[in-house]
N, C-alpha and C positions, 0 to 999 in steps of 0.2 A: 489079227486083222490085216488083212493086203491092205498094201500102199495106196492104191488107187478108190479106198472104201472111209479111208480116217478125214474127219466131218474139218473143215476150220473152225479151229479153236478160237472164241473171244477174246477180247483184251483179258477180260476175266479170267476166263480159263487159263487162257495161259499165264497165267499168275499163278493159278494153282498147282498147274504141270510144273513151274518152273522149281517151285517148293517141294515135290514129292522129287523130281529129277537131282535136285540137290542132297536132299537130307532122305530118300527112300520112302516107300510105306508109312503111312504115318496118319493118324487121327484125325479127325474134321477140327478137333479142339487146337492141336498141333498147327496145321496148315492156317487155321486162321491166326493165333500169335503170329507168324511169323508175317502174314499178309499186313496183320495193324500194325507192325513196327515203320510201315510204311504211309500206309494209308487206314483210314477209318473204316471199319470194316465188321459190320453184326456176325455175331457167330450164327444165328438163322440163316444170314443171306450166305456163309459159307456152305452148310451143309446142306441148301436145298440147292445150290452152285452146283456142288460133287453130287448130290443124288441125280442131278440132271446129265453130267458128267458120264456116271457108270451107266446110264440107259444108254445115252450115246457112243458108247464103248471105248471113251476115251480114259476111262479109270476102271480097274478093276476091282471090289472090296469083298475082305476076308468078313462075313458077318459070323465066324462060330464063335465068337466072345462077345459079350456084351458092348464093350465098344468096338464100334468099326474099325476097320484099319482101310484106308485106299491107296492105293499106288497108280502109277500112271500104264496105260495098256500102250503107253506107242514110245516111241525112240524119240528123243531129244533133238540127235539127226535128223530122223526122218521128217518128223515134223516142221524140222527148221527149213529142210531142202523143198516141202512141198511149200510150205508159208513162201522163200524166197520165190520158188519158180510163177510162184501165181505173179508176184508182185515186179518181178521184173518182165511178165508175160505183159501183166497189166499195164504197167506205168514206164516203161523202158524199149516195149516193144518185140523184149527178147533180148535186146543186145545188154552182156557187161560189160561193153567197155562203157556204153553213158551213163549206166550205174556206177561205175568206179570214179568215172571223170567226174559223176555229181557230189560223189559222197567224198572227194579227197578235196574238191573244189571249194565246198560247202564247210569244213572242217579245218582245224591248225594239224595237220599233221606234225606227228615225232620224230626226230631222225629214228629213234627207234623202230617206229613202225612205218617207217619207210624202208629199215632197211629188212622188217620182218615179209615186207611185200615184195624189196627184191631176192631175197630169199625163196618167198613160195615161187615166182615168175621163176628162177633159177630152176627149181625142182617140177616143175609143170613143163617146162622146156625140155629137160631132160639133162638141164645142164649141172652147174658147181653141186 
C-alpha cells in the first residue's frame, strides 16, 4: 500500500494495530485478550473491527486455517508520521516548535527526558 493511500486509523483501530505491532500476526481471539486487559471489550465487536480492518487494507489475514490470523499491512512509523503530520498540519499550523513548546509546557518533564531531547537536538544539528 503507498503512503499517500493508508485510510486514518480510529481510536479503535489503532488499538488493534498497536497489539499486532507489538506481539506480530495473531488471532481475533488474541488481539481482543489483550485489548480487555485494558478496557471492556466484546470479542464480536473485535472481529467485525479486523474484518472491517482487512477491507480497508489496514490488516492483512492468513485465512488457510481455520482460525484467522491478521497482522498489520502498514508500518508502525508510517502510520505514526502520517497521524502526526495531519495533526500538527491541523492543530499547530505546521509549526513543531508550538507542538514542542505545548507538549513540554503542558507536561513535568525528566531531567532524563530533557536530556534525551538535548540529545536528539544534538544529533539533528549535526552536532555531539
Amino acid at each position: 500500500m503507498k503512503h499517500t493511500q493508508i485510510p486514518k486509523p480510529t481510536e479503535s483501530e489503532l488499538e488493534i494495530l498497536q497489539v499486532l505491532w507489538d506481539h506480530g500476526a495473531s488471532t481475533v481471539r488474541f488481539v481482543n485478550e489483550q485489548i480487555s486487559e485494558k478496557k471492556e471489550t466484546g470479542y464480536t465487536t473485535t472481529l467485525k473491527l479486523m474484518q472491517i480492518m482487512h477491507v480497508k487494507e489496514l490488516l492483512t489475514r492468513d485465512d488457510s486455517t481455520r482460525t484467522h490470523v491478521f497482522d498489520a499491512a502498514i508500518s508502525e512509523g508510517e502510520t505514526k508520521q502520517k497521524l502526526l503530520d495531519k495533526f500538527l498540519d491541523a492543530t499547530f499550523r505546521g509549526s513543531a516548535t508550538q507542538l514542542v513548546m505545548q507538549a513540554l509546557g503542558n507536561s513535568k518533564t525528566s531531567k532524563a527526558e530533557l536530556n534525551q531531547i538535548r540529545e536528539l537536538l544534538d544529533q539533528l544539528e549535526g552536532g555531539k
